[in-house]
Structure formats: C-alpha cells, structure tokens
C-alpha positions as CSV (number, residue, x, y, z in Angstrom):
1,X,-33.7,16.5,21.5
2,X,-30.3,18.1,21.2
3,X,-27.9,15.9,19.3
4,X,-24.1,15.4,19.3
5,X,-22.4,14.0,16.0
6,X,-18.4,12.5,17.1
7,X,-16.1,11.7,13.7
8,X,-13.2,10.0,13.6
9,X,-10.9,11.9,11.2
10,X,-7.8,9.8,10.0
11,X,-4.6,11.0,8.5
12,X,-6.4,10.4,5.1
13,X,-9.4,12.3,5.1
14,X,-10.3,14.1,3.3
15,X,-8.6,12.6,0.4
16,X,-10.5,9.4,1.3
17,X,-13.6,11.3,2.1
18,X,-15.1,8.3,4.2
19,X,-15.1,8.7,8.1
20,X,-16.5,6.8,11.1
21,X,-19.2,8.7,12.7
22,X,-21.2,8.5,16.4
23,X,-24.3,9.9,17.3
24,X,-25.4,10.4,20.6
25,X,-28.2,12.6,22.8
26,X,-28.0,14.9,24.6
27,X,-27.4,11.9,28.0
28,X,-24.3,11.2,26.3
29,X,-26.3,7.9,25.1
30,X,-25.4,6.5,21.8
31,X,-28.0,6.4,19.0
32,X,-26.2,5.3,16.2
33,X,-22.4,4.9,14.7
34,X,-21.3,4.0,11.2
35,X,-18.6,5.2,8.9
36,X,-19.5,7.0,5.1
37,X,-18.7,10.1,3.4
38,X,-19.9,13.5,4.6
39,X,-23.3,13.6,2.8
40,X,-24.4,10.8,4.8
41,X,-23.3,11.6,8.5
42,X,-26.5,12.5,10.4
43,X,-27.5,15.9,11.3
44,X,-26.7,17.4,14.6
45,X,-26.6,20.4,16.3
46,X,-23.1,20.2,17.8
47,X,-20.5,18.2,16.0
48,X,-16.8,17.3,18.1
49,X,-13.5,15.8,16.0
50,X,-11.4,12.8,16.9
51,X,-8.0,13.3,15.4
52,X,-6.7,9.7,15.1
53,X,-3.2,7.9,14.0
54,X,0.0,9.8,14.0
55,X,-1.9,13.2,13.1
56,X,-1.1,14.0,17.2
57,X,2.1,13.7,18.8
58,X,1.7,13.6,22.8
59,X,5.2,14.7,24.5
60,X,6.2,16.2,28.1
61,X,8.3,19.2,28.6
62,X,10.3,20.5,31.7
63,X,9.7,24.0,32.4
64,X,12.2,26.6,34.3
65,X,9.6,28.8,37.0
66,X,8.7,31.7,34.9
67,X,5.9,34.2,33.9
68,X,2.9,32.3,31.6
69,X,3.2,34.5,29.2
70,X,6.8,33.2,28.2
71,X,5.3,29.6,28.6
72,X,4.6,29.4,24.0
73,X,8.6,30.0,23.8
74,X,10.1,28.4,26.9
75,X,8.3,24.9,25.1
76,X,9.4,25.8,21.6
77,X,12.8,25.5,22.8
78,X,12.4,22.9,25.4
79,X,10.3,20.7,22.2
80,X,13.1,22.1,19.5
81,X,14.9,18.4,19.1
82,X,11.8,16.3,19.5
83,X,9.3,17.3,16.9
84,X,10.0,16.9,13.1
85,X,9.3,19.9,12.0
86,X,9.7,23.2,13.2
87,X,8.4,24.8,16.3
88,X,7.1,27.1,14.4
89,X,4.8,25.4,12.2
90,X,3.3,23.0,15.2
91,X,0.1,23.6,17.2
92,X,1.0,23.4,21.0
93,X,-2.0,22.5,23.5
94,X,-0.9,21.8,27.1
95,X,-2.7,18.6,28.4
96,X,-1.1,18.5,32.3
97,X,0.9,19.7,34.2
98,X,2.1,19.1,37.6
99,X,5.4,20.6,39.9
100,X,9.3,19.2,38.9
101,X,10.2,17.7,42.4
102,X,14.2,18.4,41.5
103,X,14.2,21.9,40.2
104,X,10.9,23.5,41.2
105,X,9.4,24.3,37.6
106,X,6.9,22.6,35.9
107,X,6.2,18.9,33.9
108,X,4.0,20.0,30.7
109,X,2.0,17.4,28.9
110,X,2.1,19.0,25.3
111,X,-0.2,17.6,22.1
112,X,1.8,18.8,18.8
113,X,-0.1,19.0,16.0
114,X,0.8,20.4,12.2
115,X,-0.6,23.8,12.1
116,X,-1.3,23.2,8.3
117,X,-2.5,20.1,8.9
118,X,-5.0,21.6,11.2
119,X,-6.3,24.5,9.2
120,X,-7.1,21.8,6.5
121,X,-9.5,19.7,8.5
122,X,-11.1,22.9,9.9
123,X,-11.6,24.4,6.3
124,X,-13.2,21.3,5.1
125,X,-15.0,20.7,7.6
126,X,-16.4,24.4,7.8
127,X,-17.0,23.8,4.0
128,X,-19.6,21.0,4.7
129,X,-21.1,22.9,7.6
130,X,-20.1,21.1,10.9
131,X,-17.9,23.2,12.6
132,X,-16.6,21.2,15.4
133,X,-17.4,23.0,19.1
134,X,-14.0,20.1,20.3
135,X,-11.3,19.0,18.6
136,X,-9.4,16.2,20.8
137,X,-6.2,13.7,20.0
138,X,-7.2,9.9,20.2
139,X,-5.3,9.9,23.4
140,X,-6.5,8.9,26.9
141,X,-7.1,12.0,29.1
142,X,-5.0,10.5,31.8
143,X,-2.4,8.6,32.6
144,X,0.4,7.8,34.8
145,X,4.1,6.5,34.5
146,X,3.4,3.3,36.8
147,X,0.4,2.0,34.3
148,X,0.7,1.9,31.5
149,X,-2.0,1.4,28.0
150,X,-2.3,-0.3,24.9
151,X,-5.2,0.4,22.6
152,X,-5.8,-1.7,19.8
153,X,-8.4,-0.9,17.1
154,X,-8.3,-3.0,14.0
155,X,-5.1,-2.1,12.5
156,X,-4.4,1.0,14.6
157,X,-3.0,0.7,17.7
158,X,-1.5,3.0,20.7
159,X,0.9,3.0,23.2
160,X,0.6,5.0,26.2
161,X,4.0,4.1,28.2
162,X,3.7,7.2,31.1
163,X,2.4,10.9,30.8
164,X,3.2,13.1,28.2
165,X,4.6,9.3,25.9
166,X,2.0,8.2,23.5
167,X,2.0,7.4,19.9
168,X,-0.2,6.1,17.7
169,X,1.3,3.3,15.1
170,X,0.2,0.4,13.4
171,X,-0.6,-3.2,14.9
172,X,2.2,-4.7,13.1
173,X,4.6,-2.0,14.9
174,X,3.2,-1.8,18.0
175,X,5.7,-5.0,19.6
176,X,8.9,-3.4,18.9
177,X,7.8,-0.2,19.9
178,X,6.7,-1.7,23.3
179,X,10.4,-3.4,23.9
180,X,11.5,-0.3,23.2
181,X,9.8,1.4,25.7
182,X,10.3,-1.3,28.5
183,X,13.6,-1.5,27.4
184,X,14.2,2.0,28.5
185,X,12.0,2.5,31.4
186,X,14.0,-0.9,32.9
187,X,17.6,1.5,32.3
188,X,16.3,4.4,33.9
189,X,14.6,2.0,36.3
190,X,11.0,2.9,35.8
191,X,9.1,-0.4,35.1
192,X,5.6,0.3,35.1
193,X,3.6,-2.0,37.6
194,X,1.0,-3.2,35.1
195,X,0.1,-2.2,31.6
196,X,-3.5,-2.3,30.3
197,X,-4.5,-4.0,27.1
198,X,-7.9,-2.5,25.7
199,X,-9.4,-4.0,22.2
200,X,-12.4,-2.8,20.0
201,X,-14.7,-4.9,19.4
202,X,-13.2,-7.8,16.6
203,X,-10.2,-6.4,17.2
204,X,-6.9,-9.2,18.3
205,X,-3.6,-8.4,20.1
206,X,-0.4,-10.3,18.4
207,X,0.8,-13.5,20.0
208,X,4.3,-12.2,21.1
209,X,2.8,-9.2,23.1
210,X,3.7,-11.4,26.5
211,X,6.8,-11.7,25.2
212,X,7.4,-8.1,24.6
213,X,6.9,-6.8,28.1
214,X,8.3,-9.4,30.8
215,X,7.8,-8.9,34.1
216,X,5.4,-6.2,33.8
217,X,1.6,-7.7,34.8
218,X,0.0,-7.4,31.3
219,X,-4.4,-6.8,32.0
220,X,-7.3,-6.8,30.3
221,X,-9.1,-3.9,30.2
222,X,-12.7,-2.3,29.4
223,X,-13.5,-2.8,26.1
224,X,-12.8,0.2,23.8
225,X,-14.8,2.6,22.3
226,X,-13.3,5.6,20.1
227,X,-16.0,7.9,20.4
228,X,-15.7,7.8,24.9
229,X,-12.7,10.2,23.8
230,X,-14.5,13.0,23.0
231,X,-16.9,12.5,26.0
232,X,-15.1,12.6,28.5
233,X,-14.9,16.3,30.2
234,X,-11.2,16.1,30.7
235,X,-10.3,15.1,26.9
236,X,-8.4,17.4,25.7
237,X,-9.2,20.4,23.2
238,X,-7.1,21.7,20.5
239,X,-9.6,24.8,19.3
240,X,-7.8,27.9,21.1
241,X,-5.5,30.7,20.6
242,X,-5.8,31.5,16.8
243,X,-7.8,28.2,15.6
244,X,-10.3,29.1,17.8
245,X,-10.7,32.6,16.4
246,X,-10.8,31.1,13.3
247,X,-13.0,28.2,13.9
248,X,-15.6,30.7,15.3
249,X,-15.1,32.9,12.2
250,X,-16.1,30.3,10.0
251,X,-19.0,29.1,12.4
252,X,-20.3,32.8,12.0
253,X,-20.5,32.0,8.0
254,X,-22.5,29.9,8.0
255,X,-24.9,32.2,9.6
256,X,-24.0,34.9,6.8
257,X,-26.9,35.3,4.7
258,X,-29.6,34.8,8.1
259,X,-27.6,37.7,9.4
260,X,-27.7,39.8,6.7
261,X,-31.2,39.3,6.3
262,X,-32.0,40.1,10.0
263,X,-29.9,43.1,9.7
264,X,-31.6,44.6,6.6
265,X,-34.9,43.8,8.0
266,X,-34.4,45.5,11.7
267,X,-32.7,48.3,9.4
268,X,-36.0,48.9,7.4
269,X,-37.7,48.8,10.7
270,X,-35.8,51.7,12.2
271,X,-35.9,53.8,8.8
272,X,-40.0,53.3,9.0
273,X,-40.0,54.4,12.7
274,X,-38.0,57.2,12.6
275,X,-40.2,58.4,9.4
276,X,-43.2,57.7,11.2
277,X,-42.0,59.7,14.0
278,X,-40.9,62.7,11.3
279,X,-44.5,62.5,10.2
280,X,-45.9,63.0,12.7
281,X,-44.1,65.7,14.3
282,X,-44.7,67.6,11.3
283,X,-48.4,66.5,11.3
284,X,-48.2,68.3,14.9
285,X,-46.0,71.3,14.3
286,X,-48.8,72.0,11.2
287,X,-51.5,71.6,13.2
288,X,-49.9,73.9,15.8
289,X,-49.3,76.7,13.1
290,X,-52.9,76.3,12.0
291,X,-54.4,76.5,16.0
292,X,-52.2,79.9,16.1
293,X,-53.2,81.4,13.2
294,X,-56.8,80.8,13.6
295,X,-56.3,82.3,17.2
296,X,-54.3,85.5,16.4
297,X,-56.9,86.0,13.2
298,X,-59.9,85.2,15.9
299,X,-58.7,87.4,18.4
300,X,-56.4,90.4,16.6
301,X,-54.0,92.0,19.4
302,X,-53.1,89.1,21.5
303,X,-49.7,86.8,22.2
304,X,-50.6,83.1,20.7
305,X,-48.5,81.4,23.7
306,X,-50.8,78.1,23.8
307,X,-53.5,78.8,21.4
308,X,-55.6,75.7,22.3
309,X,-55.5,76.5,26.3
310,X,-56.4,80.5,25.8
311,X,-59.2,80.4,22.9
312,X,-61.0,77.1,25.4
313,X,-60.4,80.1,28.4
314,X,-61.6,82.9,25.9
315,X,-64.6,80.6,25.1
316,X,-65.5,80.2,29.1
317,X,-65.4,83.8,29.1
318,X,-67.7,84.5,26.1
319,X,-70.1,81.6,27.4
320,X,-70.3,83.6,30.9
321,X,-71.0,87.1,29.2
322,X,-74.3,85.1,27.3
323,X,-75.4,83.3,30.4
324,X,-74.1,80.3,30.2
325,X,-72.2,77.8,32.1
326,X,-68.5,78.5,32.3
327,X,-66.3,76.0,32.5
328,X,-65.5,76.3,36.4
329,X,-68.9,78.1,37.6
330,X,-71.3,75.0,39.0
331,X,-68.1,73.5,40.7
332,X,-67.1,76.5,42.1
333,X,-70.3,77.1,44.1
334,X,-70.9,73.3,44.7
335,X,-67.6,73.2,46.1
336,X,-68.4,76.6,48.2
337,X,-71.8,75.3,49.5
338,X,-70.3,71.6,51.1
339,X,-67.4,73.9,52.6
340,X,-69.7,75.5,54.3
341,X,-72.3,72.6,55.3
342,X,-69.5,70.5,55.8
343,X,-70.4,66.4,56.3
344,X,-74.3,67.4,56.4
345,X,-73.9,68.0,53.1
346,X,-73.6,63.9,52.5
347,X,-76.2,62.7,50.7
348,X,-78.6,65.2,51.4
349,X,-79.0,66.6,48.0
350,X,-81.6,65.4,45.4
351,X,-82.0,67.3,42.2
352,X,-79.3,70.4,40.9
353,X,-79.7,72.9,38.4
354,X,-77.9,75.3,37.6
355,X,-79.0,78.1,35.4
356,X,-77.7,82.0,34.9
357,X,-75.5,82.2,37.3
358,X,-78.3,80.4,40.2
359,X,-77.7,76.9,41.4
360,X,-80.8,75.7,42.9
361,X,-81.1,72.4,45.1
362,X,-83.9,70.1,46.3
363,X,-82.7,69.2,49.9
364,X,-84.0,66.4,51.6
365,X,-83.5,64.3,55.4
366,X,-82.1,65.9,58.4
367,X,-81.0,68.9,56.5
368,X,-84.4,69.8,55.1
369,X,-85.2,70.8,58.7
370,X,-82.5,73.0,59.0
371,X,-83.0,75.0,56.1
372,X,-84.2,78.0,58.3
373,X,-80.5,78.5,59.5
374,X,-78.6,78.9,56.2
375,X,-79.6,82.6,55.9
376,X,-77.0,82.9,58.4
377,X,-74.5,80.1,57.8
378,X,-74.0,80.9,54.4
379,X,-73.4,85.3,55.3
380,X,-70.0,84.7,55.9
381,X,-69.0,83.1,52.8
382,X,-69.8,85.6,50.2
383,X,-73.3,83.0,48.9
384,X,-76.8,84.7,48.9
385,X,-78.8,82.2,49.9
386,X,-82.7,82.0,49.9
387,X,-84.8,79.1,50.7
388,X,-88.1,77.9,49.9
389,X,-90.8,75.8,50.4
390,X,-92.4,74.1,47.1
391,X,-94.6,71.5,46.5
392,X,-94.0,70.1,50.4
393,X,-90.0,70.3,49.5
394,X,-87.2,72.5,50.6
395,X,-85.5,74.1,47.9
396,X,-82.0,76.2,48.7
397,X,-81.3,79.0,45.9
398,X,-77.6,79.7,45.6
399,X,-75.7,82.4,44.0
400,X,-72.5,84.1,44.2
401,X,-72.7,87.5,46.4
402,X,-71.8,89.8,43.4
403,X,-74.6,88.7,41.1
404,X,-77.6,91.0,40.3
C-alpha cells in the first residue's frame, strides 16, 4: 500500500524540531496524525510540506500584456513596495490568474516566500530523508473577493479577505486585522457578501468577531483540517524553477551509494562480456590457424581458403577413389531414379543398399509388375539399369552410365 506522510512545518522548525504529521493511503484516507520530532514521523513513500504561519505571504499583482518570459520581472517590480525584503531574495509562485477587465493584462495571484528560508527547510529535510514531491502555503486554493474566510487553528489563525489577500497571524490579532480589511473593502465599496468562519477541532473564535465585521453575513463552515491543504489537486506548489532542480538533486542522494553500486556491478558485467567475447574469438582465430596449417601440411601445393570445407570435400574425394560412399553419391542416384519414375516411386521401395558405386532396390506393389519397362525408361537418363528376379522379389540394380 503506497503511503503519503503530510507535515505541518511552522516558522520554528527546525529549531523546535517537533512537527504535526498526517498519514494517509494511497485513497487519500487518513490513517493516522500526531505531532513529534522527525525520528518518529512514520515512514512513507512520498512525503508533501505544509508551510504554515507568516512563512507565506499571498499577494495579487496587475500585469501590463506582455511576453511570459518577462512575467519573473514585470512582478518584481509590480511586488517592489509590498514585500519586506527584496525582490530578489523572495520565491515567486503564481497561484491565479485571470484577464484585467480595465486595461487588458493580467490579475496574478503571487505566494512570496524567503528564498533562504526555503533552501533551509529543503536541506533539513533532505538531511532526514523525506524529500517532499509538494510544497504548498496553508492557504485555501481558491477564493473570491465576494466571500470571504477565516481559519482558526488553536492560536493560529487566517484571513482570507478576496484573491491574492491572505495572511496568516495570531488569534489575538486576527479582530483588528479583520476591521481593517472591512474597513477598506467598505471605502472602495467592495463588501464581501458573507465571510466563512472555519475552526479545528477545540479550537474557539473571540467574542467580538460579530462585532468586527457588521453587516457582512458571518457563517459557519466545514470543520477544518490542515492536512486537506495539501490534498487537494489545485493547492498550490512551490517546488519549481531552481528549488525544483535542487530538490531533485538532493532526492537523487539519497539514491547515491544504490547507484553507484548498480553502476559498478553492470560495469563488471560489460568488462566480463567483452572478455569473454575476446576469448573466444581468439579461441576461434587459433583454432582456424591450426585447421590451415594441418591442411596446407596435409595437402602441400594448395590455397587454404576454407580449410574445414575443402579437406571434408578432399575426404569425399579420397573415400570415392577406395570405394566408398561419397558424401553426395546415394542421393544423387536416389534423387535421379524418382525423377525418372516420378509419383510411382511413392512408397514402392522396401530395402536400399548401396555399395561401390551400385544402388540396389527391393521393389514391391504396382511397380514390381512394371519392372520389365525400366530397361527403357531409365536409357535416357544416363542410369544402367538391370532387373532381377530373387527369391519371388523384384530387385532394380542401379548405377551411373560411366561406371565399369
């Protein structure tokens, strides 16, 4: 069963090592959550990162129309006044986007996060082995400017007032914040219809929080569950551009060793093949030389072009000057005798011998009665033929025209 480990990581970690932890299958079902130190979190084979409090800032940008790849400046610049530290040093990811109705460019959701800030949680985190495969602010994936959201989670809280405005802050906070925000939306006269009020579980909203928003229809939402962040398919991840190269790098470490391992082993394989195949070719180029030698020495005067195919010819040869069977000789005149009986010759021979040159066979059915006619049949082919009567059998002698 393939697991899914989901960590919580606070702007104190790692200093306070201890972090809350979900695991899930591979459904998306939870199996168990807790919060403890890194030695404890359950093994998995994919882990993701929730980056909660202020660690993520969640802005929108207005974009002139212009090529993508000027998009990384256009919203350093466009971000310059509203981020506390440099363009520069800040992680862009774009969350939304959607077409300016006034000026024709583009509205861009942007998550800031500290580049340094970043890289640390990475390293640690590859330290420990669980490279994270997403890496997502604790930030709804959605939202719009006419409903709004408050999350509360024990003394965390966050304020989603519109796209591209969220922050995360403390409980005790979290009412000024919010008549700030209505304040503002009521002078640019963009009162949200409703906001949404989700709690963790034992979590508490303050007593004023009524008081904070009037007019607006405060609801009660769906409980809230931290890890349902990283879940989702639209949540938002931070791993690209250079973090990504980097978080695959050190992904590929851990695999170091494994690797080398496999390499040296498929590299001892190849040297052992290509000696074997050395060793035998020069098993077969010595075993030529020898076949050669013994050729030329056997038979002084010749050209050794394929030793092993003329001496086996040269053999045939000698064997035919002693009376023997040559390699071709009983096929040759089988093959000349059917030619000339043609389908007759189906099944209608019992025994064969073959001897000096003379193939002799015992004929038997329909073609035993004919026997008297092969005298003639077989003058045209270059055969002497002779045929006999033994023992109450037909016998046909055969041999080639040229033999004594």
């Amino acid at each position: 069963m393939t697991k899914q480990l989901i960590l919580r990581i606070d702007p104190a970690w790692p200093a306070t090592p201890s972090a809350r932890w979900a695991l899930l299958d591979e459904r998306g079902q939870m199996l168990g959550e807790g919060e403890s130190e890194a030695r404890h979190w359950p093994a998995a084979e994919s882990c993701c990162v929730v980056l909660a409090g202020a660690q993520c800032l969640w802005l929108e940008a207005t974009l002139p129309r212009a090529a993508r790849r000027d998009e990384p400046r256009l919203l350093a610049y466009a971000l310059e006044d509203r981020l506390l530290e440099d363009p520069e040093r800040e992680h862009l990811t774009v969350s939304h986007r959607r077409r300016h109705a006034e000026n024709g460019g583009e509205c861009l959701g942007v998550v800031a996060v500290d580049r340094d800030r970043l890289r640390q949680v990475l390293a640690q985190l590859a330290a420990i082995g669980r490279v994270p495969t997403l890496l997502c602010p604790e930030f709804p994936a959605k939202s719009d400017a006419e409903h709004w959201q408050i999350v509360i989670d024990g003394a965390q809280a966050i304020l989603v007032a519109g796209p591209g405005n969220a922050a995360a802050l403390d409980v005790a906070a979290l009412l000024v914040a919010l008549e700030q925000q209505v304040a503002a939306a009521r002078l640019n006269g963009a009162l949200p219809k409703s906001i949404e009020l989700r709690l963790a579980v034992g979590a508490t909203a303050p007593q004023q929080l009524d008081e904070a928003c009037p007019g607006i229809d405060l609801q009660r939402g769906a409980t809230y569950v931290w890890w349902q962040i990283a879940a989702q398919s639209a949540a938002v991840n931070l791993l690209h551009d250079e973090i990504a190269s980097k978080t695959r790098a050190n992904y590929l470490k851990r695999f170091k060793w494994p690797l080398w391992l496999a390499g040296g082993a498929f590299a001892l394989w190849l040297l052992g093949g290509t000696g074997e195949v050395l060793w035998q070719r020069q098993t077969l180029s010595s075993l030529d030389s020898r076949m050669e030698r013994t050729y030329l020495s056997t038979f002084p005067g010749n050209t050794a072009v394929a030793p092993a195919t003329q001496m086996q010819q040269r053999l045939s040869l000698e064997r035919g000057r002693h009376g023997l069977l040559k390699n071709d000789d009983l096929l040759a005149l089988l093959a000349c005798v059917v030619d000339v009986l043609g389908d007759e010759a189906a099944g209608s021979f019992g025994e064969v011998r073959y001897a000096d040159g003379l193939l002799e066979l015992s004929l038997k059915g329909a073609l035993a009665g004919r026997a008297a006619t092969f005298p003639a049949r077989f003058a045209g082919s270059g055969l002497l033929t002779e045929v006999r009567n033994e023992n109450g059998g037909v016998r046909l002698r055969v041999r080639l025209g040229d033999q004594p």
